[in-house]
mmCIF entry with sequence, helices, sheets and N, C-alpha, C, O atoms, coordinates in Angstrom:
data_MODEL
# 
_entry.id   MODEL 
# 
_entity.id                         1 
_entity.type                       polymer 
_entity.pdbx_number_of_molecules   1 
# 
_entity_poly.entity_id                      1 
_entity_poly.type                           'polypeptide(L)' 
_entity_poly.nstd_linkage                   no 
_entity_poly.nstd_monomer                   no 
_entity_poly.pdbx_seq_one_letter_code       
;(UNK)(UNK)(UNK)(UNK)(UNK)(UNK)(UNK)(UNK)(UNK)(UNK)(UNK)(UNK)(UNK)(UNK)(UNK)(UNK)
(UNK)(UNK)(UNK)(UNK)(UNK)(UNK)(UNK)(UNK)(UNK)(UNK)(UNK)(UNK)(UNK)(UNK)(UNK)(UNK)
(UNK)(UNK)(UNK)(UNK)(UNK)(UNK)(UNK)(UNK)(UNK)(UNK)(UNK)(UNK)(UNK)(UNK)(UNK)(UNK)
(UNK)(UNK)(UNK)
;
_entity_poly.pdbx_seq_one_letter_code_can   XXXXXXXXXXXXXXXXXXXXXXXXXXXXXXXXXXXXXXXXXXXXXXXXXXX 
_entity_poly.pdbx_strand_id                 A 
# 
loop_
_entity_poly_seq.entity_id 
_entity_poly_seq.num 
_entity_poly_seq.mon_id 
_entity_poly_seq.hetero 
1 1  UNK n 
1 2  UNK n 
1 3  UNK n 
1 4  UNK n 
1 5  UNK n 
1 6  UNK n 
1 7  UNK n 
1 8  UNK n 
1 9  UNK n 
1 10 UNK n 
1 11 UNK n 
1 12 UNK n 
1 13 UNK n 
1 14 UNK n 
1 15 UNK n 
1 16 UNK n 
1 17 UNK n 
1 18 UNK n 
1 19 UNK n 
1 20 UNK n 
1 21 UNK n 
1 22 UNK n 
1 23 UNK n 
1 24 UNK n 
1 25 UNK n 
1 26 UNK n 
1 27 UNK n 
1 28 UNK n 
1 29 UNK n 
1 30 UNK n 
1 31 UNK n 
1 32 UNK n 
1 33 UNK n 
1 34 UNK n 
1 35 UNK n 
1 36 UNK n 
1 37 UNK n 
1 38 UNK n 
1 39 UNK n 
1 40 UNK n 
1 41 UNK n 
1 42 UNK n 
1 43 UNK n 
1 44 UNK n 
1 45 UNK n 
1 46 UNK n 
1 47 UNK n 
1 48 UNK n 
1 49 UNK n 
1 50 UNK n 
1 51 UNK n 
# 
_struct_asym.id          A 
_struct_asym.entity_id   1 
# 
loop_
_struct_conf.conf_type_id 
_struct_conf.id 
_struct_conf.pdbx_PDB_helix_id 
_struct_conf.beg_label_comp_id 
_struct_conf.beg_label_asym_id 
_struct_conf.beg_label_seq_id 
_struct_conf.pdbx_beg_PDB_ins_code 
_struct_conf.end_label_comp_id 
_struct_conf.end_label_asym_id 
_struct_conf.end_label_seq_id 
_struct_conf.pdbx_end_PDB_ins_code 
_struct_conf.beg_auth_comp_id 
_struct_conf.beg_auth_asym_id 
_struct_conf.beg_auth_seq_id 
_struct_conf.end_auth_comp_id 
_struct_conf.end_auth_asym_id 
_struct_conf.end_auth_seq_id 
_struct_conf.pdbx_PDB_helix_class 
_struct_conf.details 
_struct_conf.pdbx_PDB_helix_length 
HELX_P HELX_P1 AA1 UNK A 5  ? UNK A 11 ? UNK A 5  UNK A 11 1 ? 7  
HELX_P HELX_P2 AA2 UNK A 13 ? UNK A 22 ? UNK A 13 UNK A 22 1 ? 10 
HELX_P HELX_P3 AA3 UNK A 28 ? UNK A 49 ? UNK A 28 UNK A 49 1 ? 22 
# 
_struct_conf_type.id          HELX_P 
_struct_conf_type.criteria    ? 
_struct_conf_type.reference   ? 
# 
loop_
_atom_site.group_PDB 
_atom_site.id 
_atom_site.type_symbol 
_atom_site.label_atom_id 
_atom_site.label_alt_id 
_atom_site.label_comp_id 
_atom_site.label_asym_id 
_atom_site.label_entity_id 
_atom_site.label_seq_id 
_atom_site.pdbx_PDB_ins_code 
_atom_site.Cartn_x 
_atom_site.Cartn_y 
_atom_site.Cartn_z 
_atom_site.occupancy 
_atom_site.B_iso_or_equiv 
_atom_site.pdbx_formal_charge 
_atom_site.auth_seq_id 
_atom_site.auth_comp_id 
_atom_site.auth_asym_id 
_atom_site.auth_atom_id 
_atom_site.pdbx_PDB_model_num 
ATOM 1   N N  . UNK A 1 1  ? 53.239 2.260  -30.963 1.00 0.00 ? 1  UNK A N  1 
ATOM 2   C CA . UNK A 1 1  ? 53.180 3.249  -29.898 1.00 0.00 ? 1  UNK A CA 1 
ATOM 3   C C  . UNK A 1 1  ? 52.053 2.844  -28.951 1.00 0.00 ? 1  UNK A C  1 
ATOM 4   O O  . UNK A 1 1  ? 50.891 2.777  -29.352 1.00 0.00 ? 1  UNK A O  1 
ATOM 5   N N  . UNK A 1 2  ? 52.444 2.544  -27.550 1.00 0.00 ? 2  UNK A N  1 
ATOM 6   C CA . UNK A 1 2  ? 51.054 2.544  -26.511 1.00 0.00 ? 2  UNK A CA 1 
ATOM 7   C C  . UNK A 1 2  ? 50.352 4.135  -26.459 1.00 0.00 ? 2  UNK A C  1 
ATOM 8   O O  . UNK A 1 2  ? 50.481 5.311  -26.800 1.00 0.00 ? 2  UNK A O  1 
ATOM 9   N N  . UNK A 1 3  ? 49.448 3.064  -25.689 1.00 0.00 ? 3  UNK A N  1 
ATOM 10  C CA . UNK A 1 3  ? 48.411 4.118  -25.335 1.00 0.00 ? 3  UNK A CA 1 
ATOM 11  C C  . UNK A 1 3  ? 49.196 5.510  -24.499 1.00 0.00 ? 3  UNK A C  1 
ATOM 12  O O  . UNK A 1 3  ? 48.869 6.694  -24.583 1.00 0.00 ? 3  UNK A O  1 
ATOM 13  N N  . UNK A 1 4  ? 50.384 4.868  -23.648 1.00 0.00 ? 4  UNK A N  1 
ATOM 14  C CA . UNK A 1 4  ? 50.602 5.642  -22.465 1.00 0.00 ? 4  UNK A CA 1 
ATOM 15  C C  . UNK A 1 4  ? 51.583 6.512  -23.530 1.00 0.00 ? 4  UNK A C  1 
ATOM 16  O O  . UNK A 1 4  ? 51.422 7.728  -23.427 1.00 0.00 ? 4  UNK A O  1 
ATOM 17  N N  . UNK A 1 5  ? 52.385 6.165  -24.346 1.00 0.00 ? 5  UNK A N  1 
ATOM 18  C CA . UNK A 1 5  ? 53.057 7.124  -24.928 1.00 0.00 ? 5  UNK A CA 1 
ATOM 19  C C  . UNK A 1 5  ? 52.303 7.905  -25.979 1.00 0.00 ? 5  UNK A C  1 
ATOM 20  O O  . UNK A 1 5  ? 52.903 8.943  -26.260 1.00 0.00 ? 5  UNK A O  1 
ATOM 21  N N  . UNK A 1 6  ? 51.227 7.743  -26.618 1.00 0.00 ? 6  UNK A N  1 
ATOM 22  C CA . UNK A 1 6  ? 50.462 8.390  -27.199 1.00 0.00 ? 6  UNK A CA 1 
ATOM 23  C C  . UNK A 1 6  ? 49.362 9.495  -26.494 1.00 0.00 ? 6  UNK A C  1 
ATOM 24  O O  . UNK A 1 6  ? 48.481 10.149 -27.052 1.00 0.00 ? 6  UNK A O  1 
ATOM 25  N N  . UNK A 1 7  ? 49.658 9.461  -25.398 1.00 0.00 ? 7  UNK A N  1 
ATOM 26  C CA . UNK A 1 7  ? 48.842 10.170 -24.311 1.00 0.00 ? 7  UNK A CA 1 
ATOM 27  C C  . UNK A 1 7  ? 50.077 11.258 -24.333 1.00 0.00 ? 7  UNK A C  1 
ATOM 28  O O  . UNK A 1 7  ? 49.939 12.465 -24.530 1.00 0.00 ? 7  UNK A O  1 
ATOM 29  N N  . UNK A 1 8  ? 50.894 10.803 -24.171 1.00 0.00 ? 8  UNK A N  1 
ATOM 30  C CA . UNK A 1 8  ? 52.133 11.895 -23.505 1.00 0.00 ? 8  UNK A CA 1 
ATOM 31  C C  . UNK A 1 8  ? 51.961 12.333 -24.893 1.00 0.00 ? 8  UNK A C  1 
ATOM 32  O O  . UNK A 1 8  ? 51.381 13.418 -24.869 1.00 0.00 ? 8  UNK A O  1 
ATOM 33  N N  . UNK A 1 9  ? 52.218 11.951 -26.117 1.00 0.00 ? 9  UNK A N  1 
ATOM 34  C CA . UNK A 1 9  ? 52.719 12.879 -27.156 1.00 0.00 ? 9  UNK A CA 1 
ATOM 35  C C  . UNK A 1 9  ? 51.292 14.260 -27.422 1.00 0.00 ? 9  UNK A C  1 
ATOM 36  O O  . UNK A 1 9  ? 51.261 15.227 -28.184 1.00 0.00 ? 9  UNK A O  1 
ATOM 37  N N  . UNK A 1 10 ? 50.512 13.858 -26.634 1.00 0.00 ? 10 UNK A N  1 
ATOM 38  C CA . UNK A 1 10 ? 49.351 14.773 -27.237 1.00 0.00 ? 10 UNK A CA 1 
ATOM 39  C C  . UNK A 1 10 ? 49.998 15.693 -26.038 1.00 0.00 ? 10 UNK A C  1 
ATOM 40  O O  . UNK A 1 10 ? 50.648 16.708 -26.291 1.00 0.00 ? 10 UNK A O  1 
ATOM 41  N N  . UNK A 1 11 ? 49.778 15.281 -24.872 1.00 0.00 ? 11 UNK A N  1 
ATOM 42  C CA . UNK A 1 11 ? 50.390 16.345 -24.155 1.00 0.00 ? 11 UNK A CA 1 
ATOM 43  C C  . UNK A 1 11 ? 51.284 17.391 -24.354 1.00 0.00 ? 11 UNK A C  1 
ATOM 44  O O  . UNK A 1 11 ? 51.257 18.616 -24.233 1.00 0.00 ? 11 UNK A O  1 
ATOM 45  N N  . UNK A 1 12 ? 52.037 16.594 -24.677 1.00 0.00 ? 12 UNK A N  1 
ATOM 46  C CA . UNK A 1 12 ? 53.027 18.117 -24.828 1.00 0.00 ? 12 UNK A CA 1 
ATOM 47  C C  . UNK A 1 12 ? 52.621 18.701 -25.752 1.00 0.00 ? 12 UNK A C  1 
ATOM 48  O O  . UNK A 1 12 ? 52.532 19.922 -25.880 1.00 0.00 ? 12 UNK A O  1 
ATOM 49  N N  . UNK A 1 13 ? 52.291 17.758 -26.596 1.00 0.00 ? 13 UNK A N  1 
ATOM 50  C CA . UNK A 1 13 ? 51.620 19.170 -28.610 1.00 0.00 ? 13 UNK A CA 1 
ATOM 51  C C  . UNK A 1 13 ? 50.523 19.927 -28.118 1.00 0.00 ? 13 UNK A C  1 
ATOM 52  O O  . UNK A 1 13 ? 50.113 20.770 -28.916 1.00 0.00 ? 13 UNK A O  1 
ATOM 53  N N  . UNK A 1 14 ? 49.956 19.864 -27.070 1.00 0.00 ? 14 UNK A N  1 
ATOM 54  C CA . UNK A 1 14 ? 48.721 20.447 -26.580 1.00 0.00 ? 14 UNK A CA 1 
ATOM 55  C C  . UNK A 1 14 ? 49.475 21.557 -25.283 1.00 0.00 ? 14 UNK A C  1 
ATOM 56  O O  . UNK A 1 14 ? 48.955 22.421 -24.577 1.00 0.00 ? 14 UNK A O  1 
ATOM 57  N N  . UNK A 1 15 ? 50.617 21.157 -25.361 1.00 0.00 ? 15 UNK A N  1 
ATOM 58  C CA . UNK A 1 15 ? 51.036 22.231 -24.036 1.00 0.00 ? 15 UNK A CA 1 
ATOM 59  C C  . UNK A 1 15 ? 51.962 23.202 -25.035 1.00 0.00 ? 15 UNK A C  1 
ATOM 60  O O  . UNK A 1 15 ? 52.277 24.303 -24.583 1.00 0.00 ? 15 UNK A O  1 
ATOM 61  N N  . UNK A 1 16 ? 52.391 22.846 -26.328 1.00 0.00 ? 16 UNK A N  1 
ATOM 62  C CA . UNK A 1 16 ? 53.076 23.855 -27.154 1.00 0.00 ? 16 UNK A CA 1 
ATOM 63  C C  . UNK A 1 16 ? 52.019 24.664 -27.394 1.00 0.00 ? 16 UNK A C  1 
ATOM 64  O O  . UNK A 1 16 ? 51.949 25.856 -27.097 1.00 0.00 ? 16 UNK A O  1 
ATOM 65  N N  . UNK A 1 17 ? 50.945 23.804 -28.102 1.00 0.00 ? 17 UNK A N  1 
ATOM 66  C CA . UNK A 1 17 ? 49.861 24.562 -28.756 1.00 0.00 ? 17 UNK A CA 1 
ATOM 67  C C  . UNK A 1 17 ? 49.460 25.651 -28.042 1.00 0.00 ? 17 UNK A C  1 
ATOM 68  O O  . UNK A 1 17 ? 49.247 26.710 -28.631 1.00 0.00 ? 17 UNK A O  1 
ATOM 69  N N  . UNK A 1 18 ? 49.252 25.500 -26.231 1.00 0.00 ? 18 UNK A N  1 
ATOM 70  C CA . UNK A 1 18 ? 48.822 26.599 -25.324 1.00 0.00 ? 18 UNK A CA 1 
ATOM 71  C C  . UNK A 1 18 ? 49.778 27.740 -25.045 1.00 0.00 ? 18 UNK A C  1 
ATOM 72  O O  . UNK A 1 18 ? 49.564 28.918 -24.761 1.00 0.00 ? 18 UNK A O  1 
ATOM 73  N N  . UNK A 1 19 ? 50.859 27.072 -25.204 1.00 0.00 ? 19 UNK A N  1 
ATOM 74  C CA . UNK A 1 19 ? 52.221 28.215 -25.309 1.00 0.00 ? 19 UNK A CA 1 
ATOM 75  C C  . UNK A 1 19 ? 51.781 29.155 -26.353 1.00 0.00 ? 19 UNK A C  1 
ATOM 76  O O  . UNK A 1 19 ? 51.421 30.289 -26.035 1.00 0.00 ? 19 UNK A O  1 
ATOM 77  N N  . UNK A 1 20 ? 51.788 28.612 -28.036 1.00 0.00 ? 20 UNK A N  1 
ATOM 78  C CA . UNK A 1 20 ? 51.750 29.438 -28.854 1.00 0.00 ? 20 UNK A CA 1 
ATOM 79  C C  . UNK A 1 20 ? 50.221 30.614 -28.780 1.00 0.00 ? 20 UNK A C  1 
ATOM 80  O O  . UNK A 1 20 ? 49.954 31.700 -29.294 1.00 0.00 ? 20 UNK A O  1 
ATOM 81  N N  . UNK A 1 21 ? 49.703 29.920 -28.103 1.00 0.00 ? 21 UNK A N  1 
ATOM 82  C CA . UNK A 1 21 ? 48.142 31.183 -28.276 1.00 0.00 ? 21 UNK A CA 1 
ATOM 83  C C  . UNK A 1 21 ? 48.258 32.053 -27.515 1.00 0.00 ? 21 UNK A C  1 
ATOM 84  O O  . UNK A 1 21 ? 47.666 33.125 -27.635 1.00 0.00 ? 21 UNK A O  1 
ATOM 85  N N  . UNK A 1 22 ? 49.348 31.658 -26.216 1.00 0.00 ? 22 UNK A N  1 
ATOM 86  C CA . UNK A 1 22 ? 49.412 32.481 -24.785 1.00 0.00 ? 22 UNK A CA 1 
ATOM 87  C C  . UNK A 1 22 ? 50.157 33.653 -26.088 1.00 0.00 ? 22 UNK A C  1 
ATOM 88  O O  . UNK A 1 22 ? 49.648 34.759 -26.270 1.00 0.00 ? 22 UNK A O  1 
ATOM 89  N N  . UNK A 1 23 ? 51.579 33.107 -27.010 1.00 0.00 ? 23 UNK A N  1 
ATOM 90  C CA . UNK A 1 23 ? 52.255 34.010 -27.469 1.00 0.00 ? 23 UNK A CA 1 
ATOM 91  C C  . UNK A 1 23 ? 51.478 34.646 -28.737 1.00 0.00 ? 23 UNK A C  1 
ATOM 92  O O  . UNK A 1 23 ? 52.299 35.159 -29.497 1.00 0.00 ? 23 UNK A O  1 
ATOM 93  N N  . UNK A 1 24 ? 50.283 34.760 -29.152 1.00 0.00 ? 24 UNK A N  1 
ATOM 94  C CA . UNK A 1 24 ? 49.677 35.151 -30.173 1.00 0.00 ? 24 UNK A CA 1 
ATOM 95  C C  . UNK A 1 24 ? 50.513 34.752 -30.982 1.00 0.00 ? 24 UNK A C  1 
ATOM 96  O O  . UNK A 1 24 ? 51.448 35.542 -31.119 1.00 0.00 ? 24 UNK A O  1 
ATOM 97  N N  . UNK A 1 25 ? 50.598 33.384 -31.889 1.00 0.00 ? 25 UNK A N  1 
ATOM 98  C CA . UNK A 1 25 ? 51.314 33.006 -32.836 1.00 0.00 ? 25 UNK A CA 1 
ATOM 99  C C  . UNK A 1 25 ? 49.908 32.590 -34.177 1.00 0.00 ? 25 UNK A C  1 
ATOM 100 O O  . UNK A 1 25 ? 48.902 31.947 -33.874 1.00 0.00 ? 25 UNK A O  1 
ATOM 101 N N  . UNK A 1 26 ? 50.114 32.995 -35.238 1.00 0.00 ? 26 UNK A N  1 
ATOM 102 C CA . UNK A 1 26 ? 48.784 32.670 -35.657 1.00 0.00 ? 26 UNK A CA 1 
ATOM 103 C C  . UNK A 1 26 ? 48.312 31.206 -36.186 1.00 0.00 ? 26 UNK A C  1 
ATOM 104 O O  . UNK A 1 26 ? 47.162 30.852 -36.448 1.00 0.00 ? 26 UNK A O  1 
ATOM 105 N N  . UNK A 1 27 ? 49.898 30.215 -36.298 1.00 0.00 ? 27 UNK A N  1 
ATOM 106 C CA . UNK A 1 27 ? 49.891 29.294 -36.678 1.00 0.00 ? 27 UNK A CA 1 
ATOM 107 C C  . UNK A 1 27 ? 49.979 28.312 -35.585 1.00 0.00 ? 27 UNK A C  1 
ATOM 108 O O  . UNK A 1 27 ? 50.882 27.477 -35.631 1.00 0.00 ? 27 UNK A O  1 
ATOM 109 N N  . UNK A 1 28 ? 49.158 28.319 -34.623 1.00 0.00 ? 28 UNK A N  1 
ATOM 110 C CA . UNK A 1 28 ? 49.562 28.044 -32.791 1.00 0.00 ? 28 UNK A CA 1 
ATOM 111 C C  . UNK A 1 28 ? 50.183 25.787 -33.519 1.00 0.00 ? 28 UNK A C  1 
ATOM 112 O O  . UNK A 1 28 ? 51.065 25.010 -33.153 1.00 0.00 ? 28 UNK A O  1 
ATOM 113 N N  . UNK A 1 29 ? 49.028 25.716 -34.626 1.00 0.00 ? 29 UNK A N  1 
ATOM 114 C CA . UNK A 1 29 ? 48.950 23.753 -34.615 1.00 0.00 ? 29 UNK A CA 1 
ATOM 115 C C  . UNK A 1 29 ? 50.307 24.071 -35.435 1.00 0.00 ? 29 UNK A C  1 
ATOM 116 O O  . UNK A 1 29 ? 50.967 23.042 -35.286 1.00 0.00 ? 29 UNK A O  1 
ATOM 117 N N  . UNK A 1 30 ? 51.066 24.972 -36.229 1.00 0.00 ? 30 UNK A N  1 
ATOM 118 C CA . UNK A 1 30 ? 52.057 24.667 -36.976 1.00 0.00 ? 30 UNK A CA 1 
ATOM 119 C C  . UNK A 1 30 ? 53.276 24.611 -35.648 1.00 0.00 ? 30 UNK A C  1 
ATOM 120 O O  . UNK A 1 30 ? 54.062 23.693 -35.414 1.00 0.00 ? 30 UNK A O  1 
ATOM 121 N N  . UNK A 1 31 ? 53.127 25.789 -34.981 1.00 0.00 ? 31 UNK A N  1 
ATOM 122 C CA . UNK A 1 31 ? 53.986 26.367 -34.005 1.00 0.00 ? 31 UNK A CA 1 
ATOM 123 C C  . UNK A 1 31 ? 54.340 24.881 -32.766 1.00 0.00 ? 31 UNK A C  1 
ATOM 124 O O  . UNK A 1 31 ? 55.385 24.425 -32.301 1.00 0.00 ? 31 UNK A O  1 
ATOM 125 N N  . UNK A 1 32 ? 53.353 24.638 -32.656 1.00 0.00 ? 32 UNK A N  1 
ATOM 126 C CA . UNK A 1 32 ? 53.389 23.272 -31.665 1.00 0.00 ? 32 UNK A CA 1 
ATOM 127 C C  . UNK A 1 32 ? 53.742 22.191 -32.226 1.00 0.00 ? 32 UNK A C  1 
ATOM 128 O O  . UNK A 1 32 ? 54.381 21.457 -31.473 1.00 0.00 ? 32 UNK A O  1 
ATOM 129 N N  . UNK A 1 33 ? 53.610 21.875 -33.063 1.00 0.00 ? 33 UNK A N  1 
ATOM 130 C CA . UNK A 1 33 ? 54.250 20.845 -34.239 1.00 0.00 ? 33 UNK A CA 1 
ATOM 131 C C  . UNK A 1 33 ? 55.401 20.901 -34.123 1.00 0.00 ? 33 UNK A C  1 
ATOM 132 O O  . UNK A 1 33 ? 56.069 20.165 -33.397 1.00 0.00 ? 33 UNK A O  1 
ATOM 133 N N  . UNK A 1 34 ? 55.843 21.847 -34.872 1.00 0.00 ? 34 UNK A N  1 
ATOM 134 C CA . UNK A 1 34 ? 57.294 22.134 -34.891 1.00 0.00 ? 34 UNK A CA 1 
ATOM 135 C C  . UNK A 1 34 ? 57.964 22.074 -33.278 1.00 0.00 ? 34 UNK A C  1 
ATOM 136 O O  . UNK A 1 34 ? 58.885 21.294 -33.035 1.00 0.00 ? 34 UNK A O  1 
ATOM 137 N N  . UNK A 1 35 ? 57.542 22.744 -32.498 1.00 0.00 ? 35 UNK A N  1 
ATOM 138 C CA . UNK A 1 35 ? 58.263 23.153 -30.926 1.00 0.00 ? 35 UNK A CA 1 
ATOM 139 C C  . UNK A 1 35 ? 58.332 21.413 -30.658 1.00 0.00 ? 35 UNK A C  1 
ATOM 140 O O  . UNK A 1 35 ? 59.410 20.835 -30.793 1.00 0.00 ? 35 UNK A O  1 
ATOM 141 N N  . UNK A 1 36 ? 57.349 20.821 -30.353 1.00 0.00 ? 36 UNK A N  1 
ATOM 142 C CA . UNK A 1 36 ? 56.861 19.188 -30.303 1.00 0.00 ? 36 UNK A CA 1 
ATOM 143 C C  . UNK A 1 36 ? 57.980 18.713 -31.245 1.00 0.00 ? 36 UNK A C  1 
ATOM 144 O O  . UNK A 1 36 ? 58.841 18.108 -30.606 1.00 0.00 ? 36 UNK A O  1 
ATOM 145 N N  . UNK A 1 37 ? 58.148 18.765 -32.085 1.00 0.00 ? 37 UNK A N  1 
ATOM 146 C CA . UNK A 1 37 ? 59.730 17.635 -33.367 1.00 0.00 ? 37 UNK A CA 1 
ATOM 147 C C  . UNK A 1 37 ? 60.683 18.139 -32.933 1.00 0.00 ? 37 UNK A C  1 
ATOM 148 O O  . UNK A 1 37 ? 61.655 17.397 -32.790 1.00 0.00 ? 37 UNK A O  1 
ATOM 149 N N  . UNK A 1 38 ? 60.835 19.678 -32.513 1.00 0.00 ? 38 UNK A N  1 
ATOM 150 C CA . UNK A 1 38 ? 62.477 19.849 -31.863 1.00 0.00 ? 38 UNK A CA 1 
ATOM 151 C C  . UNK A 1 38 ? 62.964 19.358 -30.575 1.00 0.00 ? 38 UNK A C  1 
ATOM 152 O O  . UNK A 1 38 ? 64.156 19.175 -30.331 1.00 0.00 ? 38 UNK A O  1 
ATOM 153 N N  . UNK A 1 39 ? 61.515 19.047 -29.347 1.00 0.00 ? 39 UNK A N  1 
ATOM 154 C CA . UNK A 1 39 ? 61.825 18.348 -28.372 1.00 0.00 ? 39 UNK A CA 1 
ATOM 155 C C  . UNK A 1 39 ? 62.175 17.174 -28.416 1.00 0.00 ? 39 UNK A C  1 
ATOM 156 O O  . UNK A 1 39 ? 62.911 16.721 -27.539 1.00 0.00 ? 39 UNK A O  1 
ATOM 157 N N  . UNK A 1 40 ? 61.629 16.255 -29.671 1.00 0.00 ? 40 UNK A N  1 
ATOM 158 C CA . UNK A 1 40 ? 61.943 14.493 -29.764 1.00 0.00 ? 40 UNK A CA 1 
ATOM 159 C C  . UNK A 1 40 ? 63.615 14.374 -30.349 1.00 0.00 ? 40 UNK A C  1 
ATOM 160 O O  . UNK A 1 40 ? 64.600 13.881 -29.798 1.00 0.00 ? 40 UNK A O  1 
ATOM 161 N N  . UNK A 1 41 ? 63.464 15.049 -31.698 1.00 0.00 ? 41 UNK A N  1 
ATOM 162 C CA . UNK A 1 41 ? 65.062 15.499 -32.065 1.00 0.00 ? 41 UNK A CA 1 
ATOM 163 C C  . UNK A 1 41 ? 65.784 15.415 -30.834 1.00 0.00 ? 41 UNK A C  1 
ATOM 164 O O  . UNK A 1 41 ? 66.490 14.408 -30.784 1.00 0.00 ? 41 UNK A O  1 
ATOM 165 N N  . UNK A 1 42 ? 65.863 16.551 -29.272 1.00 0.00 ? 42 UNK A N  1 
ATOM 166 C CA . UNK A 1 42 ? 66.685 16.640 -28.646 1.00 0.00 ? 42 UNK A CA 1 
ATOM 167 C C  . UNK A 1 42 ? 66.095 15.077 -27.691 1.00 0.00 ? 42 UNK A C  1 
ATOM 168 O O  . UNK A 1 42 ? 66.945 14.235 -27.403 1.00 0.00 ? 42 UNK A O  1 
ATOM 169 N N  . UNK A 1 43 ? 65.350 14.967 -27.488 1.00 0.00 ? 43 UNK A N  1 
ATOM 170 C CA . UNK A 1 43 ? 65.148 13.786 -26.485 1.00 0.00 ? 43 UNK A CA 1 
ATOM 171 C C  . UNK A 1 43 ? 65.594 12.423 -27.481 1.00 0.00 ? 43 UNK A C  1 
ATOM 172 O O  . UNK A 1 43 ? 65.567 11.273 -27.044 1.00 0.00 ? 43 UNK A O  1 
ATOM 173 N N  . UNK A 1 44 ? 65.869 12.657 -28.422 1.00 0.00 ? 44 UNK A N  1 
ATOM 174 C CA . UNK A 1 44 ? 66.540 11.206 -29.375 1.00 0.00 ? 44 UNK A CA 1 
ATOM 175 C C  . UNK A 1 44 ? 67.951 11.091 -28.908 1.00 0.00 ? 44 UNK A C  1 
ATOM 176 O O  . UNK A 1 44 ? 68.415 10.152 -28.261 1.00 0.00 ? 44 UNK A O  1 
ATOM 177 N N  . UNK A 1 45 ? 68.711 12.384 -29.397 1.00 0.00 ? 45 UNK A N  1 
ATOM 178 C CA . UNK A 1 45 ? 69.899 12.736 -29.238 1.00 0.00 ? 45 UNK A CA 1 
ATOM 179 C C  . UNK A 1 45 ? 70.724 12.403 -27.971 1.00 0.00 ? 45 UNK A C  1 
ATOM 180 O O  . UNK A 1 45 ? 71.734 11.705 -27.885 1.00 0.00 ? 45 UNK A O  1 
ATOM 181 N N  . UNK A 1 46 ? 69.750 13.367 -26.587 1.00 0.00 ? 46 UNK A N  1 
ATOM 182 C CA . UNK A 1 46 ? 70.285 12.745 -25.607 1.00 0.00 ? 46 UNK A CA 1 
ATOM 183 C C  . UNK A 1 46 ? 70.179 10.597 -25.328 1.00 0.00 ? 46 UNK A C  1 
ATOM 184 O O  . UNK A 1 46 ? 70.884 9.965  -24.542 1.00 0.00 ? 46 UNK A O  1 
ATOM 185 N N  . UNK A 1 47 ? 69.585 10.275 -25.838 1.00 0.00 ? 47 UNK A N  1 
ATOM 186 C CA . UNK A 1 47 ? 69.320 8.772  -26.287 1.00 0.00 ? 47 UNK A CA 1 
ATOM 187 C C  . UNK A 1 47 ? 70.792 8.062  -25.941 1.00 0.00 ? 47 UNK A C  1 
ATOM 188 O O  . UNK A 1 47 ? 71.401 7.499  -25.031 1.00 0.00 ? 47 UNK A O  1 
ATOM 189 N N  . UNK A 1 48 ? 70.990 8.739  -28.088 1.00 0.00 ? 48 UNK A N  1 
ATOM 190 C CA . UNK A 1 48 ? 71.907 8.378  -28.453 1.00 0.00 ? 48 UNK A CA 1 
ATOM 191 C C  . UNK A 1 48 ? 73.317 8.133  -27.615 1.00 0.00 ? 48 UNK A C  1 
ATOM 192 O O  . UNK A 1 48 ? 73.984 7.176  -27.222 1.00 0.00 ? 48 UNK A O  1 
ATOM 193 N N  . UNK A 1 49 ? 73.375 9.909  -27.574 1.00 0.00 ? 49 UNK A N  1 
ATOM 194 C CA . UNK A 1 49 ? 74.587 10.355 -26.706 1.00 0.00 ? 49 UNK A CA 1 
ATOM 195 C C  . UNK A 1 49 ? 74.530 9.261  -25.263 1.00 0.00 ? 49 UNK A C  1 
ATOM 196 O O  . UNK A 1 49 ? 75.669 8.862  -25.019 1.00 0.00 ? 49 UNK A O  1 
ATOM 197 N N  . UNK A 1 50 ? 73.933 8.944  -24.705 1.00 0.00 ? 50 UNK A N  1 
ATOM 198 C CA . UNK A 1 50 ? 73.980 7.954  -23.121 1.00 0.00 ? 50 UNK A CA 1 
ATOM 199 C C  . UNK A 1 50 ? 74.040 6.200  -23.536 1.00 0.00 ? 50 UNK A C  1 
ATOM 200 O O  . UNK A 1 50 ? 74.115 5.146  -22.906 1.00 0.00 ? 50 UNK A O  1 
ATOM 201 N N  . UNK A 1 51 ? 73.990 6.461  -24.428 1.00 0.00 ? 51 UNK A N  1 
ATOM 202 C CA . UNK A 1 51 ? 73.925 5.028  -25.120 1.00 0.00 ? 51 UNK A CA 1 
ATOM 203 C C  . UNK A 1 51 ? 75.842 4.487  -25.216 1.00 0.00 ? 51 UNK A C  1 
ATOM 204 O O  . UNK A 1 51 ? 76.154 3.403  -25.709 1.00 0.00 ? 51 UNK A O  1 
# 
C-alpha cells in the first residue's frame, strides 16, 4: 500500500469516526471500522462488476 492510498484509508476511517460521534455512537473506532469495510466491500464489487 503507498503512502497516497494509506492517507486516503485514514481519511475516510477518520471521516466515519466523525460521523459516529456527530451520531453519539459509543463505539465511534468500532462504528468507523465497520462503516470503512462496508465501503471497500462495495468499492471492490463495483471493481469486479466493470471488469
Amino acid at each position: 500500500m503507498g503512502d497516497a492510498q494509506r492517507l486516503t484509508t485514514w481519511i475516510d476511517w477518520y471521516r466515519f469516526a466523525r460521523r459516529a460521534l456527530e451520531l453519539d455512537h459509543a463505539e465511534a473506532s468500532a462504528y468507523a471500522t465497520a462503516r470503512y469495510v462496508e465501503e471497500q466491500n462495495r468499492e471492490t464489487a463495483r471493481k469486479k462488476e466493470a471488469a
